[in-house]
C-alpha positions in Angstrom: -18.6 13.9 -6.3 -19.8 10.4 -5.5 -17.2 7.8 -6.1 -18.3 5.1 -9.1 -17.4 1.9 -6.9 -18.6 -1.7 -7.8 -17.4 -2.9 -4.4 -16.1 -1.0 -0.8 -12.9 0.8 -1.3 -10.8 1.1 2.2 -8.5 4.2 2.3 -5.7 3.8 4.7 -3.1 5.7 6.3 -0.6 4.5 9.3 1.8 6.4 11.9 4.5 3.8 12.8 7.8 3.8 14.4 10.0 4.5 11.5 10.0 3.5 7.5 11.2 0.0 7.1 8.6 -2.1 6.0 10.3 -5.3 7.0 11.0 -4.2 10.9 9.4 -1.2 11.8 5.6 -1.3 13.6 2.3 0.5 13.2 1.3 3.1 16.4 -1.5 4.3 14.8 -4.2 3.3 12.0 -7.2 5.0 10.6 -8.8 3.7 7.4 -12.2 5.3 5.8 -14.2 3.1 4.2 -16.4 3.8 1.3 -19.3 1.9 0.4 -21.1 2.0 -2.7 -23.6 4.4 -2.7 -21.2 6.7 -0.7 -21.4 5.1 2.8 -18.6 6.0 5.0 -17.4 4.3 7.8 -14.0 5.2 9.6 -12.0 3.2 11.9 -9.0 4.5 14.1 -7.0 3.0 16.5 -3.8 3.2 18.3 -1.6 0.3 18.1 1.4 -1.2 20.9 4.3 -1.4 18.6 5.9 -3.7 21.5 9.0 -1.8 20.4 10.0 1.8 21.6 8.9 4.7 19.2 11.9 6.4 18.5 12.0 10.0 19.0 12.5 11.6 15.5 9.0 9.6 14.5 7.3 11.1 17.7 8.5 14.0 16.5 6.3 13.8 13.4 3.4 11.9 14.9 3.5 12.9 18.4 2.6 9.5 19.2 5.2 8.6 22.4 5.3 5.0 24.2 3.5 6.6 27.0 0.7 7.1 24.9 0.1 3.3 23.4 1.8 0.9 26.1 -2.0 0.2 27.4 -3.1 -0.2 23.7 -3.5 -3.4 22.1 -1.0 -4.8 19.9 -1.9 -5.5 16.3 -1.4 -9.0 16.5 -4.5 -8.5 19.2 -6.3 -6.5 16.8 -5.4 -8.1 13.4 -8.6 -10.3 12.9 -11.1 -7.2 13.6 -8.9 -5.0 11.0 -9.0 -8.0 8.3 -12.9 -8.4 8.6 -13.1 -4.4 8.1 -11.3 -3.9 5.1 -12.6 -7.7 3.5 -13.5 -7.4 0.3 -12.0 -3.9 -0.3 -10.2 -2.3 -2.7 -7.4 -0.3 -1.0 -5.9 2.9 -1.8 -4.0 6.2 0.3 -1.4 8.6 -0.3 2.3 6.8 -0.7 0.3 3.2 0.1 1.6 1.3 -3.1 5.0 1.9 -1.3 4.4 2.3 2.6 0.9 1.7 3.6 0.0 -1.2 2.2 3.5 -3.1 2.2 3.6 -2.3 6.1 0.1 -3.2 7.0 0.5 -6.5 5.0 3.8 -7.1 7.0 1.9 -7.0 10.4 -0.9 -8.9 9.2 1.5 -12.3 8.3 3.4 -11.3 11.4 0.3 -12.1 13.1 -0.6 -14.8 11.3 -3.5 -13.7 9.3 -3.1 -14.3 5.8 -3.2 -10.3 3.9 -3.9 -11.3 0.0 -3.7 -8.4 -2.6 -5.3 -10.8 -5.3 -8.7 -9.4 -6.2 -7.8 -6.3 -4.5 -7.3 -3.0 -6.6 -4.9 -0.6 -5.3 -5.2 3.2 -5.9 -2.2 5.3 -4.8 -3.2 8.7 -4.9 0.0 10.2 -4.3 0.8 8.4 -7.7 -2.2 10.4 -9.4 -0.8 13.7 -7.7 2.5 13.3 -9.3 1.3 12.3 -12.2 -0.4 15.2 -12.8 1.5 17.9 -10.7 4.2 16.4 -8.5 4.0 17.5 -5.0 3.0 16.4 -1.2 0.1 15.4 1.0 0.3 19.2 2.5 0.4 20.8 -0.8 -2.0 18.3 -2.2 -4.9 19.5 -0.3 -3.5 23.1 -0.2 -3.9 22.6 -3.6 -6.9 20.6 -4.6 -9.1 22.1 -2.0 -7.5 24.9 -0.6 -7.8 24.3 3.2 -4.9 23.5 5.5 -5.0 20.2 7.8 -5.6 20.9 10.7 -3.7 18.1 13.3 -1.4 17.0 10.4 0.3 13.5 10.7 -2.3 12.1 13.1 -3.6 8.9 10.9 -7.3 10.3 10.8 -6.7 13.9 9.5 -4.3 12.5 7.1 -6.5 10.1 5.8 -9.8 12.3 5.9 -8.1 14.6 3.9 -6.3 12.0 1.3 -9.8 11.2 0.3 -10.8 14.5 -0.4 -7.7 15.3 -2.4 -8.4 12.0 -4.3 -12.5 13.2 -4.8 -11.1 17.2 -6.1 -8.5 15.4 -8.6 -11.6 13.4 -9.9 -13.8 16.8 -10.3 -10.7 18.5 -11.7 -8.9 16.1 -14.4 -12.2 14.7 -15.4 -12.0 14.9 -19.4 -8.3 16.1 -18.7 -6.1 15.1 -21.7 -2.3 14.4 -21.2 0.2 12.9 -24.0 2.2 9.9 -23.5 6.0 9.4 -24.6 4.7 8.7 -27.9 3.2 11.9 -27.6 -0.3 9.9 -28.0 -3.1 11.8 -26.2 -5.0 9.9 -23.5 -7.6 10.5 -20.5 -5.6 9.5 -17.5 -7.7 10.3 -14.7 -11.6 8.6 -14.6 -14.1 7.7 -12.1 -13.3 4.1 -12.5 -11.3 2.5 -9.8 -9.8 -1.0 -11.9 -8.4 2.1 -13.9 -6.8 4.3 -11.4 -5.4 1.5 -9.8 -3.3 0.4 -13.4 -2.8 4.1 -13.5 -0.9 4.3 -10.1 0.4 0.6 -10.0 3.6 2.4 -11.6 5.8 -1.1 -12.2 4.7 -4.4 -12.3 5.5 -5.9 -8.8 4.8 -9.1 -8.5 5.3 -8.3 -4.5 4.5 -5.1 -2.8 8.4 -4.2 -1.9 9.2 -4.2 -6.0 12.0 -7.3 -5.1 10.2 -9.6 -7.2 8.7 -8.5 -10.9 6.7 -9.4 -13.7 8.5 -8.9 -17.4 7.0 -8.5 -20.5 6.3 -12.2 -21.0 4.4 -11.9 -17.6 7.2 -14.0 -16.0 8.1 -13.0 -12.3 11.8 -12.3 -12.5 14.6 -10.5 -9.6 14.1 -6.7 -9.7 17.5 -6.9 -7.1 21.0 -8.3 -6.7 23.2 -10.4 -8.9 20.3 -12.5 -10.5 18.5 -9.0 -11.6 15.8 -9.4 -14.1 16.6 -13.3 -14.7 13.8 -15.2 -13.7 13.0 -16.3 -9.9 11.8 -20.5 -11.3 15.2 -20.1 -13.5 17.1 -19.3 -10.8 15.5 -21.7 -7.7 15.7 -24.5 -10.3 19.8 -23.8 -11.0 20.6 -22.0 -7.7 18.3 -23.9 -5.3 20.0 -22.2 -2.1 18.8 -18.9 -3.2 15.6 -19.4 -1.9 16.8 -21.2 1.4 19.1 -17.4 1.4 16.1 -15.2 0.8 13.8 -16.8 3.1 16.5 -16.8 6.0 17.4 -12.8 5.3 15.6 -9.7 6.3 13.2 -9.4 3.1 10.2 -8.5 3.8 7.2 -11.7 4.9 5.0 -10.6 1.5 8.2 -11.0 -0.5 8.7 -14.1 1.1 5.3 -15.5 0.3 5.3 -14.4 -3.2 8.7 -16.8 -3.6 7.1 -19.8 -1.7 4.3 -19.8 -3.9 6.3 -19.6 -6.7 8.9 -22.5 -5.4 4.8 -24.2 -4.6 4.4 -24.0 -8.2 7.4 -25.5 -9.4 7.0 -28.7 -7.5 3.5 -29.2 -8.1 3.9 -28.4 -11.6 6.7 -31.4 -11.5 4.3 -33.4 -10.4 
């Protein structure tokens, strides 16, 4: 199957030193690019962390120091990576939560500006789990009945996302599932604006979920004391709040979602 795409779509996985998105550092990227017209392009490198790997992620990766300390770092390789995915859509397997929220972290630690606007995101794991709940392993065990071999290096991860993502398309095309209303719907289509609302699951108006959009389309606090009361509210009674934010460990995208917001305000005040 050929993907319907109006524009490049960049799938992308990373092997990095741990899981937080706001501290820990990418040792390894690939992402496969897909053109329209069915194009591919793949680009994988190893990264210096300039942190040590600890040794339950080598464990999974088998990526040591050793291995990347002669690598560049990705502040060194952050404008080539930007150019490549320009333009793209992005999508993986966990990216809405990992991926993408990582790989936007090191680009603003490196001082190259990562905006999702325009962009449509496709989790894949979300489509998975949508439609039979399981992981990347049993995924493609599942989908296209082969094992991967090399598991948890970037590249066979990633190569075989995409062909996970291209059986569900063959197999849940026409597939009918009922929402809570019991309403019956097409969930899965060869359209990527729609599998990106499909996966999106939440409105975030960042990528770590700390800052949300409610009904009224208003970005509000999805954490802490000010929960779901919203973030201009809140800087316009609690001014510090921001100043307390911006000098904790949130993660930089959060941070820039609330500095365009407090942007806002002021020029909005004239």
């Amino acid at each position: 199957m050929q993907l319907n795409l109006t524009k490049p779509i960049a799938f992308i996985d990373l092997e990095t030193t741990g899981i937080n998105v706001a501290s820990d550092r990418i040792v390894e990227i690939s992402i496969l690019k897909i053109h329209p017209g069915g194009k591919e392009e793949v680009k994988t490198l190893r990264v210096n962390p300039e942190m040590p790997i600890p040794a339950e992620s080598s464990a999974i990766h088998h990526i040591f120091d050793g291995d990347v300390k002669d690598c560049q770092t990705f502040k060194q390789l952050a404008t080539q990576l930007s150019s490549f995915i320009d333009g793209c859509d992005l999508a993986g397997y966990n990216s809405n939560k990992f991926d993408i929220p990582l790989l936007a972290e090191e680009f603003l630690r490196a001082d190259v500006d990562f905006d999702l606007r325009n962009r449509r995101l496709v989790d894949v794991q979300n489509i998975f789990h949508i439609m039979e709940q399981r992981t990347l392993s049993a995924a493609y065990k599942f989908y296209c009945n082969k094992e991967i071999e090399n598991a948890h290096s970037a590249e066979a991860d990633i190569k075989a996302t995409y062909e996970v993502f291209l059986a569900q398309l063959e197999k849940y095309k026409e597939v009918e599932i009922a929402d809570e209303k019991g309403n019956k719907y097409i969930p899965v289509t060869n359209n990527i604006e729609a599998l990106s609302k499909l996966t999106a699951r939440g409105r975030n108006a960042d990528l770590a979920g700390r800052i949300q959009f409610n009904v009224k389309g208003e970005e509000v606090f999805a954490f802490g004391k000010h929960k779901d009361k919203s973030v201009e509210e809140i800087f316009e009674k609690e001014p510090s709040y921001y100043k307390w934010m911006m000098d904790n460990e949130f993660p930089l995208y959060t941070k820039k979602i609330i500095t365009q917001i407090r942007l806002r305000m002021k020029t909005s005040k004239g």
